[in-house]
N, CA and C of each residue as an Amber inpcrd file, in Angstrom:
protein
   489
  75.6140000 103.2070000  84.6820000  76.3870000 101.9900000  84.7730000
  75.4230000 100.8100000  84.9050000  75.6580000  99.8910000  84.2040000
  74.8840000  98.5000000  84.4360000  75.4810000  97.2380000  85.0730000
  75.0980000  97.1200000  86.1770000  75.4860000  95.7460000  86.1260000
  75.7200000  94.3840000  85.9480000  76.5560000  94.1510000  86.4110000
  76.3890000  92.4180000  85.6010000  75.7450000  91.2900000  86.0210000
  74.7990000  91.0440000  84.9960000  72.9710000  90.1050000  85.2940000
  73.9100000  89.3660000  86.6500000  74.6200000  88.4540000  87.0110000
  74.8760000  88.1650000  87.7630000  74.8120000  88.3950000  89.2660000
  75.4480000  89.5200000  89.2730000  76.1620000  90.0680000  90.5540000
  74.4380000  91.0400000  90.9500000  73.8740000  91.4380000  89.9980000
  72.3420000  91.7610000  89.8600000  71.3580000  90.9940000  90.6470000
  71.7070000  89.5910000  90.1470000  71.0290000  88.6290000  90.9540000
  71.1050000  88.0740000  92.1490000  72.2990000  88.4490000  92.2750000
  72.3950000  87.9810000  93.6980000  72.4750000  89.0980000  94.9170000
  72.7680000  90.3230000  94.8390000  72.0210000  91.4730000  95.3500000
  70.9230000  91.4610000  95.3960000  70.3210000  91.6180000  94.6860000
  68.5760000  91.2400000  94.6990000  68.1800000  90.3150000  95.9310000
  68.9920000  88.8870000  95.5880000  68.9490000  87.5480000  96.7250000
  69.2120000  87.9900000  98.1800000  70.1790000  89.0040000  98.1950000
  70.4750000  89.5240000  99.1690000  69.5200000  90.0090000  99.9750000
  68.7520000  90.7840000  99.1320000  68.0860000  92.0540000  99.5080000
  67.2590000  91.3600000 100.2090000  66.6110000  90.0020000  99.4870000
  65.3390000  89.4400000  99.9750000  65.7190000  88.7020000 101.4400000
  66.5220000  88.1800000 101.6290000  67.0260000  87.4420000 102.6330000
  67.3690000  88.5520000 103.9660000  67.9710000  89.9600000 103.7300000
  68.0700000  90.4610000 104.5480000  66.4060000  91.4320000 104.7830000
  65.4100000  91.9080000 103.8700000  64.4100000  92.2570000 104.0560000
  63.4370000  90.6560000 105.3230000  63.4840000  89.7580000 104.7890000
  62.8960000  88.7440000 105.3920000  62.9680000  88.6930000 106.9610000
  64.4640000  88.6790000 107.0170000  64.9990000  88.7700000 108.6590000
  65.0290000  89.8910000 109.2790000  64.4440000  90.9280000 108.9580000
  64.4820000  92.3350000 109.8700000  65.8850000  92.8870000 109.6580000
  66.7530000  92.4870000 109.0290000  68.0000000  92.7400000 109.1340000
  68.6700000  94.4010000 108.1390000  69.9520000  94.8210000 108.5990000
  70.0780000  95.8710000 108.3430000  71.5470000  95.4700000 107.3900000
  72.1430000  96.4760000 106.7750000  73.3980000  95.9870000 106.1450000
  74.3430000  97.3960000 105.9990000  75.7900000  97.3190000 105.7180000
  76.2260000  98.0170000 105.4660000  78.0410000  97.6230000 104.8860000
  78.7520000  98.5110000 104.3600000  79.4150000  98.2490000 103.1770000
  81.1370000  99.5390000 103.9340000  81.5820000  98.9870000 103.7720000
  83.1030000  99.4390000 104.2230000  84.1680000  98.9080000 102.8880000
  84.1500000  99.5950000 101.9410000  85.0650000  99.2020000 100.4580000
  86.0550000 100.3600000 100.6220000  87.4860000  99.0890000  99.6170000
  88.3500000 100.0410000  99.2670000  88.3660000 100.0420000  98.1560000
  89.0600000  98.5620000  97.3470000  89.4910000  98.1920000  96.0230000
  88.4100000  98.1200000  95.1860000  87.5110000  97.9430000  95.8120000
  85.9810000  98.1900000  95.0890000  85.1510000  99.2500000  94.7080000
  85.7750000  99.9070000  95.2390000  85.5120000 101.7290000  95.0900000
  83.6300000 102.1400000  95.3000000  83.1410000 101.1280000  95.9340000
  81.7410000 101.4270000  96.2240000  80.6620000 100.3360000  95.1850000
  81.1580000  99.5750000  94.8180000  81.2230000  98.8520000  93.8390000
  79.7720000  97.8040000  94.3500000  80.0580000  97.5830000  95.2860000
  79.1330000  96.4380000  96.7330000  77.9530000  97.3540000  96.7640000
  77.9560000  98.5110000  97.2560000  77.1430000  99.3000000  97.9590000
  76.5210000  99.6000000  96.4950000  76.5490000  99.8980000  95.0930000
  75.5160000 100.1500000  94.0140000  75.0350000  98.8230000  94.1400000
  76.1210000  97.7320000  93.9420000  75.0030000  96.7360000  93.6650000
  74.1160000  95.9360000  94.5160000  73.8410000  96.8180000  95.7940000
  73.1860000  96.5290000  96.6670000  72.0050000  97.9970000  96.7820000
  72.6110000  98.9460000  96.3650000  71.1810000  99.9460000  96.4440000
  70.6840000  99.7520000  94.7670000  71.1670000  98.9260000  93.7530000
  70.6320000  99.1810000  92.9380000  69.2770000  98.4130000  92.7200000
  69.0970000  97.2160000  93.9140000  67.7190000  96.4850000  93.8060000
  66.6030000  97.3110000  94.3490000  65.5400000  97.4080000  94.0890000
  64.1350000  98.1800000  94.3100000  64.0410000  98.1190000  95.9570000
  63.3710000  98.7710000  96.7210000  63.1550000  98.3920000  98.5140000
  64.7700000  98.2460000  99.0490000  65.7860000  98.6140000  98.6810000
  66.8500000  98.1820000  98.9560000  67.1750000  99.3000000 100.4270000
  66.6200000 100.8240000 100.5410000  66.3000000 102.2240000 101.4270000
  65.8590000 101.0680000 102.7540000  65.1550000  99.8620000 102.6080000
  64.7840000  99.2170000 103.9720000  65.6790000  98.1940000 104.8380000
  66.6450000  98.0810000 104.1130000  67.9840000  97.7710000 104.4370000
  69.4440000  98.0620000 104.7690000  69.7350000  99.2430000 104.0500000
  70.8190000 100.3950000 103.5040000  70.5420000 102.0420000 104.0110000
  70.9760000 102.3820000 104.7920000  71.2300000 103.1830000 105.4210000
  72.0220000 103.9530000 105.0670000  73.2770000 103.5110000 105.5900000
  74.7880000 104.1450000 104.4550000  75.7270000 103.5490000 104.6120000
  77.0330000 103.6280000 103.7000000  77.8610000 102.6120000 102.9270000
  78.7660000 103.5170000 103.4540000  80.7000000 102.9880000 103.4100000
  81.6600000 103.9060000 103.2640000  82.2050000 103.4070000 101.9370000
  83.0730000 104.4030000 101.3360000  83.9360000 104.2090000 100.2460000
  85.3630000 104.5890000 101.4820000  86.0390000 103.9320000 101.8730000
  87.0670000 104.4370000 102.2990000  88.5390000 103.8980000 101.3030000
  88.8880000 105.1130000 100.7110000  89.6350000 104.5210000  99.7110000
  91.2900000 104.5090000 100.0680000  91.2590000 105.4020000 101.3490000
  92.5880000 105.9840000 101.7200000  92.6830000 106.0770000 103.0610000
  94.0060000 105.3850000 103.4380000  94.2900000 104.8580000 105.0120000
  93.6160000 106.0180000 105.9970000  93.9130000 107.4190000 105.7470000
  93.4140000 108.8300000 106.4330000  91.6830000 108.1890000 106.4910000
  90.9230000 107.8110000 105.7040000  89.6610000 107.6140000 105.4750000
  89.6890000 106.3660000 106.1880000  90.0330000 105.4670000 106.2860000
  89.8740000 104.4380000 107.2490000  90.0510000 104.5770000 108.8020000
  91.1800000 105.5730000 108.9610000  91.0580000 105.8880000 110.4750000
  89.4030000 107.0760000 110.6570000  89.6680000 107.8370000 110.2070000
  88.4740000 108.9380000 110.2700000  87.3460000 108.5430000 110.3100000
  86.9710000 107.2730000 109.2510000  85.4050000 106.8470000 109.4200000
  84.8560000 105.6580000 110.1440000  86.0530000 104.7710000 109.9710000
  85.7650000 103.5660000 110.5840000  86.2140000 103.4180000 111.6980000
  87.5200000 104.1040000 112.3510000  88.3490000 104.0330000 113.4970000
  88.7480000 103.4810000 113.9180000  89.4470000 102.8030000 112.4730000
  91.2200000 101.7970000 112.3290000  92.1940000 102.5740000 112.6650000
  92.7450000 101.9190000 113.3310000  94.0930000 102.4820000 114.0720000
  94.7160000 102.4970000 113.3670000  95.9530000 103.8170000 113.1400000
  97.3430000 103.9110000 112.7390000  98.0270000 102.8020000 112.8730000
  98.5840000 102.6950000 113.8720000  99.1510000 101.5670000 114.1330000
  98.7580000 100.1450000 113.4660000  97.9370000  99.8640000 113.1090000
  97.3340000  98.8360000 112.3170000  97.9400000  98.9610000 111.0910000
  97.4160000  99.8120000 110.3130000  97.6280000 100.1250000 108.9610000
  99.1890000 100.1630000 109.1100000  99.8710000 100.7190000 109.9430000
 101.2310000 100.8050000 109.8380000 101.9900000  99.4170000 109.9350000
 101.5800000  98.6850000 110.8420000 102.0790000  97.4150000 110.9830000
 101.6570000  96.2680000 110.1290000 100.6850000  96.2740000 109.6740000
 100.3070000  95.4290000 108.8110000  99.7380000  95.7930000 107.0460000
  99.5930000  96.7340000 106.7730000  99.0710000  97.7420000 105.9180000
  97.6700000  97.5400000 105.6790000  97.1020000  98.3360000 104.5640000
  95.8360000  98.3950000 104.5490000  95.1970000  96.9790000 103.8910000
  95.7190000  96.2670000 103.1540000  95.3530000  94.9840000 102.6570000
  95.8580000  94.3020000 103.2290000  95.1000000  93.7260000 104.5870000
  95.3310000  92.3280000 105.8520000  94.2040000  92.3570000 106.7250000
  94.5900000  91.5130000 107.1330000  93.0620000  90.5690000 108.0460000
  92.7390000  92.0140000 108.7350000  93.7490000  92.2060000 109.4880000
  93.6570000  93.0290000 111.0650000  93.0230000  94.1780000 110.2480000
  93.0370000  95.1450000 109.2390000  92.6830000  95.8530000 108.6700000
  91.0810000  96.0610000 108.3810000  90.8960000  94.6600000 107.8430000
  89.8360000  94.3090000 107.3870000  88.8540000  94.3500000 108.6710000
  89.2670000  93.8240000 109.6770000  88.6100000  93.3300000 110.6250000
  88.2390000  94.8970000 111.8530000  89.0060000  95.5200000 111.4980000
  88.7160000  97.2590000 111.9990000  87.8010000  97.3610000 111.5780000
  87.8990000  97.4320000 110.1430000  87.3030000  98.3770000 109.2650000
  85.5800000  97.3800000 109.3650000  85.4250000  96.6490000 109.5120000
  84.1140000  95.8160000 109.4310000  83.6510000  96.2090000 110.6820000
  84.2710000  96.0210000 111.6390000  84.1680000  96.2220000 113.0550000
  82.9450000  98.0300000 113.3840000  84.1960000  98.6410000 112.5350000
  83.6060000 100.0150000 112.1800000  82.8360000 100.8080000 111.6960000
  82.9570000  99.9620000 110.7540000  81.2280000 100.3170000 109.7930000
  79.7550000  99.7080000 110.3260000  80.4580000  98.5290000 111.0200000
  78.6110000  98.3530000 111.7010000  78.5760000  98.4540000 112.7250000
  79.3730000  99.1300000 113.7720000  78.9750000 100.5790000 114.7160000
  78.8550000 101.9040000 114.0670000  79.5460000 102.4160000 113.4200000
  78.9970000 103.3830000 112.7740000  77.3980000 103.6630000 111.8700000
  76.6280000 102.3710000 111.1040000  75.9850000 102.4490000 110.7620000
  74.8450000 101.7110000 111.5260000  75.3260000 101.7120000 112.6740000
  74.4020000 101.0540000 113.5990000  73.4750000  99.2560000 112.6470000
  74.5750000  98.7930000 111.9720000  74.3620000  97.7860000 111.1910000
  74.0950000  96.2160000 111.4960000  73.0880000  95.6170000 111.5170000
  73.0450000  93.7390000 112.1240000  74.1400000  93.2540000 111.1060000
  74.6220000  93.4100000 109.9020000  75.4380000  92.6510000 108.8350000
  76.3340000  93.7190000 108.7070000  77.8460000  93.3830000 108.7150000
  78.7230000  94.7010000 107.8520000  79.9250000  94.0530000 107.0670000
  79.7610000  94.5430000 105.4290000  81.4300000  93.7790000 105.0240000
  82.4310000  94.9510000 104.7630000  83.5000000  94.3730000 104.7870000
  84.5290000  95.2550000 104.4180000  85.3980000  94.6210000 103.5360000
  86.1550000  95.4150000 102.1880000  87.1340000  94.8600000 101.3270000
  88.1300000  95.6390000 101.5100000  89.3370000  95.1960000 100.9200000
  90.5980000  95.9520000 100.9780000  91.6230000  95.1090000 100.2720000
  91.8780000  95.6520000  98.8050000  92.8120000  94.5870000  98.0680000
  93.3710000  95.8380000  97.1200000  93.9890000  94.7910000  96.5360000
  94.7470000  95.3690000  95.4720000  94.0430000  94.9200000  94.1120000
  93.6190000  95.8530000  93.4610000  93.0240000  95.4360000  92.0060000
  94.1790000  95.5670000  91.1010000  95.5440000  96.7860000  91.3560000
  96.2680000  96.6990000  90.1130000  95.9750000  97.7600000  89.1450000
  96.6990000  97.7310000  88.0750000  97.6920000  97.1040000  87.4440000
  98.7730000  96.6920000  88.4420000  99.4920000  97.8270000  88.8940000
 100.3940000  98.3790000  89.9440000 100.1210000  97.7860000  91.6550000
 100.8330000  98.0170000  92.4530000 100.9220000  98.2520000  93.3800000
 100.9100000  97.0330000  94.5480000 101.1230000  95.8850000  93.7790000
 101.5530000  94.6220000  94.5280000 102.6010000  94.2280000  95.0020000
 102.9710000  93.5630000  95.8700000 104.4320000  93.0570000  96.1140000
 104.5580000  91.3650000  96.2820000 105.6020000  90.8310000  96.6880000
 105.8750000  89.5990000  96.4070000 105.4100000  89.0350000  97.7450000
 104.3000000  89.2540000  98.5650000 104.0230000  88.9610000  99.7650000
 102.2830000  89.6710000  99.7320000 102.4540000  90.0180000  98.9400000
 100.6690000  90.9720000  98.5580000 100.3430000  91.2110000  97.1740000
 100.5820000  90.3310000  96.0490000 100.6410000  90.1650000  94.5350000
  98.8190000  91.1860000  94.2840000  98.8210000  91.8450000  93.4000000
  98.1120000  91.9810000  92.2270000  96.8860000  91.0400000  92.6830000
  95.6570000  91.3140000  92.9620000  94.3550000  90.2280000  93.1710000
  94.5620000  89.9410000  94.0430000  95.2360000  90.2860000  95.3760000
  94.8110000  89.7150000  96.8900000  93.9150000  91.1310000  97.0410000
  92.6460000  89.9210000  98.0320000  91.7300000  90.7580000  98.3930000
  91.5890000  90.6260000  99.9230000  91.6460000  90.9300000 100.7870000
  91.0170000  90.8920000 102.0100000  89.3340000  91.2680000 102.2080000
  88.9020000  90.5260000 103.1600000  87.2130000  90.2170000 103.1700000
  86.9480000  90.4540000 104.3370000  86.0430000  91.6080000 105.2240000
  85.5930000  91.0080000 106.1540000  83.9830000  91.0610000 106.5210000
  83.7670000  90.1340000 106.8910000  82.5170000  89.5020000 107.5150000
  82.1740000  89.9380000 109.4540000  80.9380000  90.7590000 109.2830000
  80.4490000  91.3920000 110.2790000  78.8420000  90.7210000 110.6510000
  78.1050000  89.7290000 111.4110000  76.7700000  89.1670000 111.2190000
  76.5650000  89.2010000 112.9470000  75.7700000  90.5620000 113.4400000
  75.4610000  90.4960000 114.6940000  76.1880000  90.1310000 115.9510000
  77.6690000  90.7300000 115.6500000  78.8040000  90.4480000 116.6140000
  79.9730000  89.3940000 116.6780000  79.5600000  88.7180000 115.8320000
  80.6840000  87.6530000 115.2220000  81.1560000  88.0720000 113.7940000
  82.2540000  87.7580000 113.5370000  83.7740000  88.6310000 112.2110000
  84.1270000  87.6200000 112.1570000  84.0560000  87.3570000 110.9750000
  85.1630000  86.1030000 109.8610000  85.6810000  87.2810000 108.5220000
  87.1360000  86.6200000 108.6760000  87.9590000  87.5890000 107.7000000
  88.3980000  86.6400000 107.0350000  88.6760000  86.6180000 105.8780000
  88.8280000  85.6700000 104.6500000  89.7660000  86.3150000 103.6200000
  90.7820000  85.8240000 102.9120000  91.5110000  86.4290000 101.6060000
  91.0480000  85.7750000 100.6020000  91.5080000  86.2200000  99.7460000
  91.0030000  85.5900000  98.1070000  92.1160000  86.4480000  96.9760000
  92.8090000  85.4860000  96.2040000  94.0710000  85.4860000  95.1660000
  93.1960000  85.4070000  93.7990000  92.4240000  86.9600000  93.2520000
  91.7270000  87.0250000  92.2150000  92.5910000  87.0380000  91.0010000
  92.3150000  86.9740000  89.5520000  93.1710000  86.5950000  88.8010000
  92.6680000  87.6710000  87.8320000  93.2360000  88.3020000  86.8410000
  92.8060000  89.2640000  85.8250000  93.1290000  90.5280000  85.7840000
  92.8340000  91.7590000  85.1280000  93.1100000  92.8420000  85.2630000
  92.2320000  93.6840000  86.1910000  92.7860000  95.1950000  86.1410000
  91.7200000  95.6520000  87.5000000  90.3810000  95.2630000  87.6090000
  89.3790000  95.5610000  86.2200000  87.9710000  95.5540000  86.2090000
  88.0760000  93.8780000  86.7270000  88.3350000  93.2300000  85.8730000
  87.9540000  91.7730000  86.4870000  88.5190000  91.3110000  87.8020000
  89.1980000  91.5680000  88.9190000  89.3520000  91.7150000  89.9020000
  88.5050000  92.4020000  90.6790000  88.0780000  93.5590000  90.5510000
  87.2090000  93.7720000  91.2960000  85.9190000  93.2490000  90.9200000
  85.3440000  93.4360000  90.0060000  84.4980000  91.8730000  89.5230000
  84.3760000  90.7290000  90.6430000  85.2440000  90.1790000  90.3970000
  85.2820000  89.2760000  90.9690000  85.7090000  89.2900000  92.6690000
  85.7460000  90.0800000  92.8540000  85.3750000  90.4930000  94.3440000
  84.3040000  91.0600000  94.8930000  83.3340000  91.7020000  94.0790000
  82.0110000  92.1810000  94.7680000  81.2840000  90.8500000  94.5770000
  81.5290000  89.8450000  93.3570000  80.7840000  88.7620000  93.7290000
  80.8890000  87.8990000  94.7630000  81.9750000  87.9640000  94.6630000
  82.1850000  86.7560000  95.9900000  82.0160000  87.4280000  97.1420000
  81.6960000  88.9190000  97.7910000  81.3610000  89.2680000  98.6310000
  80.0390000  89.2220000  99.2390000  79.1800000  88.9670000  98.1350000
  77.7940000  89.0980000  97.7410000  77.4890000  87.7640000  98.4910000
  77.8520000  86.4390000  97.5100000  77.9440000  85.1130000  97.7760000
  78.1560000  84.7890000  98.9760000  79.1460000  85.3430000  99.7050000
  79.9100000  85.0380000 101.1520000  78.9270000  85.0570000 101.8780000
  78.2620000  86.5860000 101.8290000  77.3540000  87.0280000 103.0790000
  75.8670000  86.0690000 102.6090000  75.6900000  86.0570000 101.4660000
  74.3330000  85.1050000 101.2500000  74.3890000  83.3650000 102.0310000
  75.6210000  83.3100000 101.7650000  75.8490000  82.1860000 102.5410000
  75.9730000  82.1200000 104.2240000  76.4570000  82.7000000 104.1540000
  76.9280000  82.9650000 105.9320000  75.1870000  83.5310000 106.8390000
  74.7060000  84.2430000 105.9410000  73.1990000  84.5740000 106.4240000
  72.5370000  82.9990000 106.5750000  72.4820000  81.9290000 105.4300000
  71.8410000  80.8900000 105.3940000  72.3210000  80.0350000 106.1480000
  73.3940000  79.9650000 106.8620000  74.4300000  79.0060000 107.5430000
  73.6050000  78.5610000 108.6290000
């Protein structure tokens, strides 16, 4: 699989910014299906950053690895803040991580509703004990939805590192 020069480049950017700061990273995806985590081990030296990633693609897999509550997922489902904000929470205790993101959207075709359309993504942001959770209303079919969610995940944390 190749990625796109883009999303290439700014992984890379990543890499350098989190190699610079001593910093560690790690990756909690749903709708992205691991999507973050290649294009973050696919830059060279990337083993000095990356540890390990989850693919949690299924609510059972979100309680089991990250240790999101039932009750969460039940009350709010798997694409929402509170979700997001487990699941980030989880992955960088679990991976003993300084940075952790987590996604959880709907790419589609299928499986939206009139309160959670097709391209809502949930985001969350994990940077040494402080969580910002963010949505984003992506536009296109599956591939370009998720597309366009590993970039802007990429972007987020490059920014939020430089802040």
């Amino acid at each position: 699989m190749e990625l796109h020069t883009e999303i290439a480049g700014l992984a890379a950017q990543l890499g350098a910014i989190l190699t610079n700061n001593g910093l560690t990273i790690t990756t909690a995806e749903s709708c992205t299906g691991g999507g973050i985590s290649y294009a973050l081990t696919d830059t060279p030296g990337s083993s000095a950053y990356i540890e390990r990633c989850f693919v949690t693609y299924s609510n059972e897999a979100k309680v089991q690895l990250l240790g999101v509550a039932h009750n969460t997922l039940t009350e709010f489902g798997a694409v929402s803040r509170q979700t997001v904000d487990e699941m980030v929470q989880g992955a960088a205790k679990a991976a003993q991580a300084d940075v952790a993101i987590a996604v959880s959207g709907i790419a589609g075709p299928g499986g939206g509703t009139q309160d959670k359309p097709v391209g809502t993504v949930w985001f969350g942001f994990y940077l040494q004990g402080k969580i910002l959770c963010e949505v984003c209303q992506f536009a296109g079919n599956r591939a370009e939805v998720r597309k366009q969610a590993i970039e802007f995940t990429i972007r987020k944390i490059i920014s939020l590192l430089n802040a």
